[in-house]
PDB file with SEQRES, HELIX, SHEET and CRYST1 records, atoms N, CA, C and O in Angstrom:
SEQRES   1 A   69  UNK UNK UNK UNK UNK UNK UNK UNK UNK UNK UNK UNK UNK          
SEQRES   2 A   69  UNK UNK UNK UNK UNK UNK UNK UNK UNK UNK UNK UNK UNK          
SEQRES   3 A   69  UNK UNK UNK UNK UNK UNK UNK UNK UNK UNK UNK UNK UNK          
SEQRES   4 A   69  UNK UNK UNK UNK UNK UNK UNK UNK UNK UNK UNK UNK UNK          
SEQRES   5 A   69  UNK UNK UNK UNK UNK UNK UNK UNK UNK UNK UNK UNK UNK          
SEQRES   6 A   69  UNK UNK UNK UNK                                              
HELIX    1 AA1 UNK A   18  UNK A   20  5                                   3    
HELIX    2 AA2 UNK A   53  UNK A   56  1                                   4    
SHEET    1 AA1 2 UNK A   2  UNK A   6  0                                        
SHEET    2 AA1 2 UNK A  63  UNK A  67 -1                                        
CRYST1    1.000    1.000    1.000  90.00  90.00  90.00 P 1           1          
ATOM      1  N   UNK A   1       0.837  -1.182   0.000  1.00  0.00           N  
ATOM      2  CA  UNK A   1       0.000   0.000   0.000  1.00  0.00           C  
ATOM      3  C   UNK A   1       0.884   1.248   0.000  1.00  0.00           C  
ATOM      4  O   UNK A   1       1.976   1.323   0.563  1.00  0.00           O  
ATOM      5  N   UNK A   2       0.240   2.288  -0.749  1.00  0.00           N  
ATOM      6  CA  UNK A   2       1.127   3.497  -0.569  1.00  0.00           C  
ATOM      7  C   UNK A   2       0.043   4.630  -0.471  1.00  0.00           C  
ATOM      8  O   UNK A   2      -1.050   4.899  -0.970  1.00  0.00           O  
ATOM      9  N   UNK A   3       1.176   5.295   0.692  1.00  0.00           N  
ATOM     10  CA  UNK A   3       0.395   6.714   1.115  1.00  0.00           C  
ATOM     11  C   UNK A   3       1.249   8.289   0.681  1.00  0.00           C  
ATOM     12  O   UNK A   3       2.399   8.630   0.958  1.00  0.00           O  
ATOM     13  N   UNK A   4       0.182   9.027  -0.086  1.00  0.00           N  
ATOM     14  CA  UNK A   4       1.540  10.002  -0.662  1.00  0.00           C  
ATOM     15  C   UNK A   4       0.890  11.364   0.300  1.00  0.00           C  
ATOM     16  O   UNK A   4      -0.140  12.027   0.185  1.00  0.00           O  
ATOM     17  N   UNK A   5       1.921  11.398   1.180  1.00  0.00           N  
ATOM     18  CA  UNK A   5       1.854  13.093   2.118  1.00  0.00           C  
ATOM     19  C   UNK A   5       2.139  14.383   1.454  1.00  0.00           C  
ATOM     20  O   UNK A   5       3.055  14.320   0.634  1.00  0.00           O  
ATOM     21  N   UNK A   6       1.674  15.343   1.581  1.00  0.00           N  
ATOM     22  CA  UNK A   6       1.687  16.560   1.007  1.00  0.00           C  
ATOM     23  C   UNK A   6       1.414  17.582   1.738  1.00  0.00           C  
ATOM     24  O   UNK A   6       0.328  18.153   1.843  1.00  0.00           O  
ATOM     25  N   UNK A   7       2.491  17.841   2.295  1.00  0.00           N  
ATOM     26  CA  UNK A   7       2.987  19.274   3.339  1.00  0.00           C  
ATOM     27  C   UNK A   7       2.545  20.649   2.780  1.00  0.00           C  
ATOM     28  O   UNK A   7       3.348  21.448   2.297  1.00  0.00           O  
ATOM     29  N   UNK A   8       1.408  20.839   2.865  1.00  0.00           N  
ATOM     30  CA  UNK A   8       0.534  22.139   2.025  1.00  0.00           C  
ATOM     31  C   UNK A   8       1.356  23.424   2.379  1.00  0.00           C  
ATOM     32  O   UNK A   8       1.431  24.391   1.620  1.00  0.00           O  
ATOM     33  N   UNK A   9       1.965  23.347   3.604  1.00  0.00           N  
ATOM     34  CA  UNK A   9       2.268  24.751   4.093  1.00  0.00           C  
ATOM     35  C   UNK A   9       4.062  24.510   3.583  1.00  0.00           C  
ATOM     36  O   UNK A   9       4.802  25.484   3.719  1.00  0.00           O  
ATOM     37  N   UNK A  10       4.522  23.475   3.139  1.00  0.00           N  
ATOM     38  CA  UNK A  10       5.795  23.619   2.237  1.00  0.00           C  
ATOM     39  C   UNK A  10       5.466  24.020   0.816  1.00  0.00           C  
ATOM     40  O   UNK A  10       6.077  24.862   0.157  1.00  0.00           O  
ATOM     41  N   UNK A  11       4.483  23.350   0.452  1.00  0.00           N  
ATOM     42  CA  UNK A  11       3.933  23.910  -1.020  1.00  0.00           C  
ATOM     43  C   UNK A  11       3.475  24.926  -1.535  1.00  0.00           C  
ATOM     44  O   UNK A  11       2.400  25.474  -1.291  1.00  0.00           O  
ATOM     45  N   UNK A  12       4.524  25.309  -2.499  1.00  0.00           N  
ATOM     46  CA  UNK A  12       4.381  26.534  -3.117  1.00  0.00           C  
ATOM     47  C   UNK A  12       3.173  26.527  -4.251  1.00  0.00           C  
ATOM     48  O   UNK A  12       2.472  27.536  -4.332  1.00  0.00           O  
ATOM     49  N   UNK A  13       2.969  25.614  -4.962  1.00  0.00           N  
ATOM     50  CA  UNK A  13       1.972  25.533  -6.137  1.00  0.00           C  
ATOM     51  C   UNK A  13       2.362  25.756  -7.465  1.00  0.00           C  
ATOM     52  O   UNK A  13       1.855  26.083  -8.539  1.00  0.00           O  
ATOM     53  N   UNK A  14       3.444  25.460  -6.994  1.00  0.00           N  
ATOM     54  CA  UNK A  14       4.628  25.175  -8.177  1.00  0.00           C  
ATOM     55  C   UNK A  14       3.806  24.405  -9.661  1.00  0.00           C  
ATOM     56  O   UNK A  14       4.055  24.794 -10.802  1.00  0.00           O  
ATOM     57  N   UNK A  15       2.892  23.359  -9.373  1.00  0.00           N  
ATOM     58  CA  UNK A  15       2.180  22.602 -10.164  1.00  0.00           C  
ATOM     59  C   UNK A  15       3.657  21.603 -11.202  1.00  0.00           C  
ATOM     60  O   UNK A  15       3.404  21.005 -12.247  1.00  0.00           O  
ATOM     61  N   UNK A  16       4.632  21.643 -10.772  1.00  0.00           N  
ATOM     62  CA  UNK A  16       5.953  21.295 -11.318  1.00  0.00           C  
ATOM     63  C   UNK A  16       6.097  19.489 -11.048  1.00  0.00           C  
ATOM     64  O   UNK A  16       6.976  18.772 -11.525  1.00  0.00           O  
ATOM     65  N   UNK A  17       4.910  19.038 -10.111  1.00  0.00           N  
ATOM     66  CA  UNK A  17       4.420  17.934 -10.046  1.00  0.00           C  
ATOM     67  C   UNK A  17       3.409  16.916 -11.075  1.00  0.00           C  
ATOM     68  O   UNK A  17       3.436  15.835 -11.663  1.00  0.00           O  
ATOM     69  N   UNK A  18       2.553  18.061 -10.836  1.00  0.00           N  
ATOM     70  CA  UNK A  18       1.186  17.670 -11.476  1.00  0.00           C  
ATOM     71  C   UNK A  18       1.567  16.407 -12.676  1.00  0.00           C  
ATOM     72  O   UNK A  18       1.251  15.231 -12.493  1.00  0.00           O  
ATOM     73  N   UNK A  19       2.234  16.857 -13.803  1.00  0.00           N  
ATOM     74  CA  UNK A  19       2.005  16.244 -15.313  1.00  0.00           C  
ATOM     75  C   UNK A  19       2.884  15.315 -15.392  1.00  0.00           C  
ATOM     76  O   UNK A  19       3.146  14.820 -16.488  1.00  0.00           O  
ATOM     77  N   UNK A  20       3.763  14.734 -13.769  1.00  0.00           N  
ATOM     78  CA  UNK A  20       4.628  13.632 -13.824  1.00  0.00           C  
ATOM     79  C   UNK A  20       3.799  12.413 -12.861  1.00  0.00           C  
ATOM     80  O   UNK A  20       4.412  11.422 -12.464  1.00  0.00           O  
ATOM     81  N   UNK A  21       2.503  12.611 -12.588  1.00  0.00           N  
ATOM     82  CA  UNK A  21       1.824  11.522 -12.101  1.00  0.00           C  
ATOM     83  C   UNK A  21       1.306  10.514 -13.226  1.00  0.00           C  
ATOM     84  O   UNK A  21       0.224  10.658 -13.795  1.00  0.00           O  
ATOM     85  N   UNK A  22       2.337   9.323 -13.518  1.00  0.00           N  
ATOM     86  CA  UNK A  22       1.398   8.739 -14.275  1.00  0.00           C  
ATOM     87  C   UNK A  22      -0.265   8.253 -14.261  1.00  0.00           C  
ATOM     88  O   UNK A  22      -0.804   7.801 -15.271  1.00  0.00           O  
ATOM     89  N   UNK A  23      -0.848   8.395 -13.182  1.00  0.00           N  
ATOM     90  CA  UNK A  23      -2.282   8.778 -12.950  1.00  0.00           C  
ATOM     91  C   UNK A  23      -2.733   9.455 -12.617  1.00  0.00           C  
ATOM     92  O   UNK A  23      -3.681   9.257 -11.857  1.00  0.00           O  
ATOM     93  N   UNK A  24      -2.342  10.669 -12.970  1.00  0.00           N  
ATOM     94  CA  UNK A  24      -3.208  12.233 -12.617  1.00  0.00           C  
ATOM     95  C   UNK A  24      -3.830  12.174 -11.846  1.00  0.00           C  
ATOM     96  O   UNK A  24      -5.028  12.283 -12.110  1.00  0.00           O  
ATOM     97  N   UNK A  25      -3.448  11.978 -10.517  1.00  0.00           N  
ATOM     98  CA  UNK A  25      -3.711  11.785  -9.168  1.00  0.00           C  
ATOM     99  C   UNK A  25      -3.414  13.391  -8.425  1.00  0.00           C  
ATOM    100  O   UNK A  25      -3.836  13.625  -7.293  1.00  0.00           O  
ATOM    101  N   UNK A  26      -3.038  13.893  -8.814  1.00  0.00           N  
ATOM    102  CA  UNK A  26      -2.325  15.562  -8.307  1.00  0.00           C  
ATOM    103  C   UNK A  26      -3.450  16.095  -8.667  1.00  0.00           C  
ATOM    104  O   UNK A  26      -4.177  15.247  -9.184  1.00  0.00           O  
ATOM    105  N   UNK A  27      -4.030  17.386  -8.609  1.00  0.00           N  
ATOM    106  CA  UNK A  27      -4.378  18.905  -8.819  1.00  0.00           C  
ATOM    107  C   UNK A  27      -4.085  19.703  -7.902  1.00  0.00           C  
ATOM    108  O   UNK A  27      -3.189  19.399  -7.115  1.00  0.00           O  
ATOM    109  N   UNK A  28      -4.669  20.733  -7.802  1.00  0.00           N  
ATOM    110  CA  UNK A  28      -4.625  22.013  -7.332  1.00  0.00           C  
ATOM    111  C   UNK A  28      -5.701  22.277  -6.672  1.00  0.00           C  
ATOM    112  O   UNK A  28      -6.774  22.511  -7.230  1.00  0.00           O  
ATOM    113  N   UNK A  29      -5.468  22.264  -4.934  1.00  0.00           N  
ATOM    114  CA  UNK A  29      -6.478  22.471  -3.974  1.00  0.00           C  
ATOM    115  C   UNK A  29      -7.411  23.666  -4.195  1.00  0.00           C  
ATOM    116  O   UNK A  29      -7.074  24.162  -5.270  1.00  0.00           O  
ATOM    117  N   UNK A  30      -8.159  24.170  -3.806  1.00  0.00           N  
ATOM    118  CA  UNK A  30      -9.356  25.149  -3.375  1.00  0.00           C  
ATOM    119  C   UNK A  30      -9.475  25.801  -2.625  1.00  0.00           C  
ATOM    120  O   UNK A  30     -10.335  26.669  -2.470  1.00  0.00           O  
ATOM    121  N   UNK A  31      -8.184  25.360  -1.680  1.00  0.00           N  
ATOM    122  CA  UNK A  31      -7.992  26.199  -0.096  1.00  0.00           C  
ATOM    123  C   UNK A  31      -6.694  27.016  -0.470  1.00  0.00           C  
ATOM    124  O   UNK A  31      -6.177  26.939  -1.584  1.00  0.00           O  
ATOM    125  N   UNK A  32      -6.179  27.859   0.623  1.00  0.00           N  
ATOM    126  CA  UNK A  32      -4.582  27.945   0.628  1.00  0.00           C  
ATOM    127  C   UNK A  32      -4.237  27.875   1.505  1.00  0.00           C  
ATOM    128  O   UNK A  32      -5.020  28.066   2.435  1.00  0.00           O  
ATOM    129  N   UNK A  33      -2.962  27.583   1.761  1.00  0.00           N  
ATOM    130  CA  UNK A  33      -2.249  27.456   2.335  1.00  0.00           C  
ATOM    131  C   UNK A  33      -1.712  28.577   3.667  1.00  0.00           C  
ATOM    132  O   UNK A  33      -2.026  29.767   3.697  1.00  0.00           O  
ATOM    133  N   UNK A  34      -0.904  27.926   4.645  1.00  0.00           N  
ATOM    134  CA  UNK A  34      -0.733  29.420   5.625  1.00  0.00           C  
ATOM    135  C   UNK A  34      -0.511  30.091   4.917  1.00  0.00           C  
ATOM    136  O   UNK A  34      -1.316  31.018   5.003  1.00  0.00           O  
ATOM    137  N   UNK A  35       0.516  30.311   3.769  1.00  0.00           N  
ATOM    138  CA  UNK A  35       1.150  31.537   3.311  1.00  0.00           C  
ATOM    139  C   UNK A  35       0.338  32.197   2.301  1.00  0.00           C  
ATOM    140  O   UNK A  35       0.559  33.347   1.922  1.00  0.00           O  
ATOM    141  N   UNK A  36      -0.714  31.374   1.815  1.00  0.00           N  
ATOM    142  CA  UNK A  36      -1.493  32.244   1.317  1.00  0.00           C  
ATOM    143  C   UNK A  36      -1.390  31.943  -0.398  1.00  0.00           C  
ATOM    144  O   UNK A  36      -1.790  32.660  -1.315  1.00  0.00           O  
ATOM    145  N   UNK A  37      -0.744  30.693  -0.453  1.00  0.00           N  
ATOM    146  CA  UNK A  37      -0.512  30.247  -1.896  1.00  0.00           C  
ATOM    147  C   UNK A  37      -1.645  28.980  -2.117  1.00  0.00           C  
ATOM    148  O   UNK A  37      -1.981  28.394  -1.087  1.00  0.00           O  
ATOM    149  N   UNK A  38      -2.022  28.699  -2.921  1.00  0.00           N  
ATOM    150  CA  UNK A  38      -2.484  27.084  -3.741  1.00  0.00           C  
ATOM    151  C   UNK A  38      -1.527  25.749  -3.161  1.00  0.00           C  
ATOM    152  O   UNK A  38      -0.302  25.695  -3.268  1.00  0.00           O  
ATOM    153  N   UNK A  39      -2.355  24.750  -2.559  1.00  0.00           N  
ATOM    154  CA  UNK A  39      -1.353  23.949  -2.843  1.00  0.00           C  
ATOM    155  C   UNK A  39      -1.763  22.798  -3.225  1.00  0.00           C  
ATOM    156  O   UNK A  39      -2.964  22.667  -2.985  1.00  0.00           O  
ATOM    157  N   UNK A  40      -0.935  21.218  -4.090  1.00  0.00           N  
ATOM    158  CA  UNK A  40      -1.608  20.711  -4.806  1.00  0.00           C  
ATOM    159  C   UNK A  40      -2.151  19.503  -3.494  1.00  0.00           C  
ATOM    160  O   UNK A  40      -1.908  19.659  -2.297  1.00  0.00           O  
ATOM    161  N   UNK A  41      -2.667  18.710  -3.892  1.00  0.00           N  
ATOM    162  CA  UNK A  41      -3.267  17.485  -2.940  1.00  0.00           C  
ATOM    163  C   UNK A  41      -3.562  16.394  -3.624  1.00  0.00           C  
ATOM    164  O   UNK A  41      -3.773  16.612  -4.817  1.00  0.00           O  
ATOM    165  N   UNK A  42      -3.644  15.365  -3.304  1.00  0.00           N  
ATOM    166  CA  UNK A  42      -3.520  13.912  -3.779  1.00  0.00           C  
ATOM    167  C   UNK A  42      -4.962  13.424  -4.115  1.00  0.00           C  
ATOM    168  O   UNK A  42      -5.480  12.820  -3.175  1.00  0.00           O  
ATOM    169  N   UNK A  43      -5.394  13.491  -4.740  1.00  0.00           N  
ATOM    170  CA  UNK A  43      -7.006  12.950  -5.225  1.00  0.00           C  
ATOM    171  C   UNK A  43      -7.206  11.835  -4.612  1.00  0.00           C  
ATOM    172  O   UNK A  43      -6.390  10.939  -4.830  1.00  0.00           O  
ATOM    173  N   UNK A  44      -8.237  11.597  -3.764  1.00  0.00           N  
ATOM    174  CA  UNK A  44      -8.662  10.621  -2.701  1.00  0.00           C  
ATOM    175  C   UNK A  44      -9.488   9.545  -3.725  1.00  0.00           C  
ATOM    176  O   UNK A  44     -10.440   9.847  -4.444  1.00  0.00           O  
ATOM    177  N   UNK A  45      -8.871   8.235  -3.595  1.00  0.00           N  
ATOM    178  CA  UNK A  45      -9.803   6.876  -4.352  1.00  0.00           C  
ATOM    179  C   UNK A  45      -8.908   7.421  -5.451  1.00  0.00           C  
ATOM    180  O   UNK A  45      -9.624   7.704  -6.412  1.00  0.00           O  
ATOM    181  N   UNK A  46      -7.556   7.697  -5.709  1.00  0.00           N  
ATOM    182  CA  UNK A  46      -7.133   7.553  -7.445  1.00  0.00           C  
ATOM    183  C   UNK A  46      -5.855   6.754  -6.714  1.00  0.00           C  
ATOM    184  O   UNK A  46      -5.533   6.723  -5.527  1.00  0.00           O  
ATOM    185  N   UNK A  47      -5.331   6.201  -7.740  1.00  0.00           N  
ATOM    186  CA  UNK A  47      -4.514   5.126  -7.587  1.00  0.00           C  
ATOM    187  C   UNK A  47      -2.972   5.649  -7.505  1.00  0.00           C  
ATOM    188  O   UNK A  47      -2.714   6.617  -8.220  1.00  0.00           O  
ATOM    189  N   UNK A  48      -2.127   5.217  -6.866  1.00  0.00           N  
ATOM    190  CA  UNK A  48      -0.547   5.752  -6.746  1.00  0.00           C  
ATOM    191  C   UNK A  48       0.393   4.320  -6.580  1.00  0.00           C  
ATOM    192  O   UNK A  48       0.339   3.483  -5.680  1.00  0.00           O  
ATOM    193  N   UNK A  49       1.242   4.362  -7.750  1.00  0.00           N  
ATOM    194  CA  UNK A  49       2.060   3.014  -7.608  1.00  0.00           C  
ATOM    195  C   UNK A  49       3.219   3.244  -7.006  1.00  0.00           C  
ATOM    196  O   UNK A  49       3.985   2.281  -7.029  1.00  0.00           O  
ATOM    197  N   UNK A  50       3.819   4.738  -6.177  1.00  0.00           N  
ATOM    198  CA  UNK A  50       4.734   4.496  -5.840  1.00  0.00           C  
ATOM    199  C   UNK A  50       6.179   4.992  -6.406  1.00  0.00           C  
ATOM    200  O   UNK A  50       7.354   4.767  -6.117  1.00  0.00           O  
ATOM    201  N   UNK A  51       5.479   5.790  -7.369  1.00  0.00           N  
ATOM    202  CA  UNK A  51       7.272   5.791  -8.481  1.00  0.00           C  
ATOM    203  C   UNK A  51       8.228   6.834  -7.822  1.00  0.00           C  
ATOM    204  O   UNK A  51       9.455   6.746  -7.850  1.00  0.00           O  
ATOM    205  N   UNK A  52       7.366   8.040  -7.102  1.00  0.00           N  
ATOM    206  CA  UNK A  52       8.148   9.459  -6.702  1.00  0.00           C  
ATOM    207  C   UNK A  52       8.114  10.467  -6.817  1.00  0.00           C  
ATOM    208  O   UNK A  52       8.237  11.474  -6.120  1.00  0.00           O  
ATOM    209  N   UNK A  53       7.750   9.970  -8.726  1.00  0.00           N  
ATOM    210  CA  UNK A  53       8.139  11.064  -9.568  1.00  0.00           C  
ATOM    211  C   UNK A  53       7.706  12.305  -9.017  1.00  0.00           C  
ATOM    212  O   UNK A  53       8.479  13.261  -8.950  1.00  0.00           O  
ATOM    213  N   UNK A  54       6.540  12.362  -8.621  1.00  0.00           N  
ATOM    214  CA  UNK A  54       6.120  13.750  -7.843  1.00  0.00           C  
ATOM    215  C   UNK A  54       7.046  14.489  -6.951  1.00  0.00           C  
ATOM    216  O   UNK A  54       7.361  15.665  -7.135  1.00  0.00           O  
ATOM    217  N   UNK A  55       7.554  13.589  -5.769  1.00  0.00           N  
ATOM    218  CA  UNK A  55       8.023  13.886  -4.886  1.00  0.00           C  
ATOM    219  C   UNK A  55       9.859  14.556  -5.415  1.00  0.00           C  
ATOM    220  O   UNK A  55      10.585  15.448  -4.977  1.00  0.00           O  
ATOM    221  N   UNK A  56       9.941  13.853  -6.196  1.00  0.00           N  
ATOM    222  CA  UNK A  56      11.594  13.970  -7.085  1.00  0.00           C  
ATOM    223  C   UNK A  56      11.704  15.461  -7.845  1.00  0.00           C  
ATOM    224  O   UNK A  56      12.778  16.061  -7.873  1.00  0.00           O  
ATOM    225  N   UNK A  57      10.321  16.070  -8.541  1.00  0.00           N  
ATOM    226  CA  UNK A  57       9.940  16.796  -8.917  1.00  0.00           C  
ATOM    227  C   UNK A  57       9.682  18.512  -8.014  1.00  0.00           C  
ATOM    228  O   UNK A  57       9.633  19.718  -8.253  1.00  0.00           O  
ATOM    229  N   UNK A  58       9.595  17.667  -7.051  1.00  0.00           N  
ATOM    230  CA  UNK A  58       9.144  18.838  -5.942  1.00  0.00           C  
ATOM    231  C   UNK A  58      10.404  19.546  -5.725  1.00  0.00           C  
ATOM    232  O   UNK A  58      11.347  18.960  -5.195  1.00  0.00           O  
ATOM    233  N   UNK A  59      10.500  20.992  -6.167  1.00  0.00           N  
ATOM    234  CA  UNK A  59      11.480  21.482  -5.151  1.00  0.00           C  
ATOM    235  C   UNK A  59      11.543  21.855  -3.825  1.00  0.00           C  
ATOM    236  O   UNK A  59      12.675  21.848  -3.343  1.00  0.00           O  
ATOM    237  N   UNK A  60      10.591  22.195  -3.076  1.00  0.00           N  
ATOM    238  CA  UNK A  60      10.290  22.046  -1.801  1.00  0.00           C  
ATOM    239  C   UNK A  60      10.182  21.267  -0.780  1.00  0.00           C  
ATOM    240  O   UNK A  60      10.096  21.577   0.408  1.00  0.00           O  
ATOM    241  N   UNK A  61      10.191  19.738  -1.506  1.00  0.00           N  
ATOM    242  CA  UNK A  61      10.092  18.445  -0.929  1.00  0.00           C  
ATOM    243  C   UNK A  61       9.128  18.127  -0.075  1.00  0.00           C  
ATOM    244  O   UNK A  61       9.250  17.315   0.842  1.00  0.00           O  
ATOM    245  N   UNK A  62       8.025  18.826  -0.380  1.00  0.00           N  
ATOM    246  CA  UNK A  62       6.716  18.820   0.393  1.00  0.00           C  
ATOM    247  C   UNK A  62       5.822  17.622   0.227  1.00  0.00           C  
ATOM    248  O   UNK A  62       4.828  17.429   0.928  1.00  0.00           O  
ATOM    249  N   UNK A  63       6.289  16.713  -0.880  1.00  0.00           N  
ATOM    250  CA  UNK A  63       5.854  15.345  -1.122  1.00  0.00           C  
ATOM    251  C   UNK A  63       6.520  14.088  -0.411  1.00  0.00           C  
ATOM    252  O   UNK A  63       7.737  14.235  -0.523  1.00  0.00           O  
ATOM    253  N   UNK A  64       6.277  13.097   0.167  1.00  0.00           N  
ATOM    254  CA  UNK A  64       6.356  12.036   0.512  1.00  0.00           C  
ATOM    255  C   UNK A  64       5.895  11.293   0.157  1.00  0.00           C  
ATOM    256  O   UNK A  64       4.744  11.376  -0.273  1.00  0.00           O  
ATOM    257  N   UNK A  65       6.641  10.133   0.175  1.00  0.00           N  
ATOM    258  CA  UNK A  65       5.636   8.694  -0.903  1.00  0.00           C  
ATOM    259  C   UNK A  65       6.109   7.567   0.245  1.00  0.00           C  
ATOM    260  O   UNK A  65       7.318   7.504   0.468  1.00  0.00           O  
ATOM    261  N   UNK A  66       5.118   6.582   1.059  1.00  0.00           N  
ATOM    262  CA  UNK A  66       5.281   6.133   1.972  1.00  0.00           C  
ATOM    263  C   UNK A  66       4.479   4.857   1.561  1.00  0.00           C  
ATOM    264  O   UNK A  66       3.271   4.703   1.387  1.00  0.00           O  
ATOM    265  N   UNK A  67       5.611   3.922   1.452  1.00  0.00           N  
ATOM    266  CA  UNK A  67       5.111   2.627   1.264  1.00  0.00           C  
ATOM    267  C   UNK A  67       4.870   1.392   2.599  1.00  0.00           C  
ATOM    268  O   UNK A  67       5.603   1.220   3.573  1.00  0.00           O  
ATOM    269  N   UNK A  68       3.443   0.559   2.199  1.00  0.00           N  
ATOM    270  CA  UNK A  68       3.698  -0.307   3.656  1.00  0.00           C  
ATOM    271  C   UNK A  68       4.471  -1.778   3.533  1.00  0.00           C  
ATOM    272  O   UNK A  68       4.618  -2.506   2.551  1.00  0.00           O  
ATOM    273  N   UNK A  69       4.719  -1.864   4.321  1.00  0.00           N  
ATOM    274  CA  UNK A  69       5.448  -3.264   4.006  1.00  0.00           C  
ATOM    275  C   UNK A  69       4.866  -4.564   4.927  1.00  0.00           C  
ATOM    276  O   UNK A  69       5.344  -5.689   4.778  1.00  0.00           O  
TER     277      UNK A  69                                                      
END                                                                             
């Protein structure tokens, strides 16, 4: 199982994630953030295999990809 974390108040809204989910599992929240920016969030019930790419992508490193074992 994998759980992908997303530190809203590290996220800038860069969107520098988004188009490397091979299941377009990313967008762009509705809320903001403390600082007052967008930040993206993980679409709840869409599927994540785990690859990173998001998290690798992030310059802020506000992504985590947490696998169970």
């Amino acid at each position: 199982m994998v759980t992908v974390k997303i530190n809203k108040n590290l996220c800038k809204g860069c969107e520098l994630c988004i188009p490397f989910c091979p299941y377009d599992s990313l967008a762009m929240d509705d809320t903001l953030n403390a600082y007052g920016l967008q930040p993206v969030y993980f679409k709840e019930g869409h599927p994540c295999n785990g690859c990173r790419n998001c998290a690798i992508m992030c310059p802020e490193a506000a992504i985590e990809i947490v696998t169970a074992q």
